[in-house]
C-alpha positions as CSV (number, residue, x, y, z in Angstrom):
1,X,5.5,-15.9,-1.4
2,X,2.5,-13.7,-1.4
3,X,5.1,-11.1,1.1
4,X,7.7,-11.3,-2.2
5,X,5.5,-10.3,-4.5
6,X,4.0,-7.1,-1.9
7,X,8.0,-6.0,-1.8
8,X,8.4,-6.8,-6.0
9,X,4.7,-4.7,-6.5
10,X,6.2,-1.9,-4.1
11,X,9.3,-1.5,-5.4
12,X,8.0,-1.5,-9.0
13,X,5.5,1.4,-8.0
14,X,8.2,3.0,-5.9
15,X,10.7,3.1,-9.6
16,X,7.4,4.3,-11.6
17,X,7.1,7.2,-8.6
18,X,10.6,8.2,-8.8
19,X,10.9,8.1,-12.7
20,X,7.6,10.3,-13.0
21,X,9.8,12.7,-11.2
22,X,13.1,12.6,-13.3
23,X,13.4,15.3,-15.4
24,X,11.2,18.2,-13.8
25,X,12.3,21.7,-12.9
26,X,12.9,22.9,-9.8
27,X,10.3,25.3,-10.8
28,X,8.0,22.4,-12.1
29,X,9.0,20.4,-9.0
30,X,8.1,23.2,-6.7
31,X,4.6,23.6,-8.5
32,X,1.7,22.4,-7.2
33,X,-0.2,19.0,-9.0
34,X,-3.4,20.9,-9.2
35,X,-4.7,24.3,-7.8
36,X,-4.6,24.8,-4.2
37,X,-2.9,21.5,-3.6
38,X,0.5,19.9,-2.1
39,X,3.2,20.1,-4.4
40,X,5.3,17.9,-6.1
41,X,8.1,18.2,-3.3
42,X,5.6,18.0,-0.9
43,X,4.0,14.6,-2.2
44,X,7.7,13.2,-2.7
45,X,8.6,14.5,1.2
46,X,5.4,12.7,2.5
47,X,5.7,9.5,0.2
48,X,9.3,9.1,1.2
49,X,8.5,10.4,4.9
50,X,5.5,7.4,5.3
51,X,7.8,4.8,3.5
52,X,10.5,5.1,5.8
53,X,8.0,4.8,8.8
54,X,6.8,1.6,7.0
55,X,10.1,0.5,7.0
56,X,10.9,1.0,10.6
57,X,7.4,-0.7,11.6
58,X,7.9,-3.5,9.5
59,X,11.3,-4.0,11.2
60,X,10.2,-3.6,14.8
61,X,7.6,-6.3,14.1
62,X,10.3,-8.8,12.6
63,X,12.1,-7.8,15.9
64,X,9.6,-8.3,18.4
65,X,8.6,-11.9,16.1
66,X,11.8,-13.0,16.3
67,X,12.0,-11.9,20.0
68,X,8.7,-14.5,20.6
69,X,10.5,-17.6,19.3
């Protein structure tokens, strides 16, 4: 179903995230991506930080859909 294949595509971009992530310092970690920009703790605190939002969304609308019938 085309919702499977979202949840497949997300969690495949979700383990590429993660694995890009394996491995660095905490110094590297702590460093920003480019000059003057978030770094990489701070992209993985926000990416983590919106999915979980997602998440809860996505569950309050099966909720309130399941509610209706």
């Amino acid at each position: 179903s085309p919702m499977q294949r979202l949840v497949a595509e997300w969690l495949a971009e979700r383990a590429r995230f993660v694995g890009s992530l394996i491995g660095l310092t905490d110094e590297q970690f702590n460093s920003e991506t480019a000059p003057n920009q978030w770094t990489y703790r701070v992209v993985a605190k926000h990416v983590l930080t919106l999915e979980r939002e997602s998440l809860k969304t996505i569950a309050a609308d099966r909720a309130a859909r399941a509610g209706d019938g």
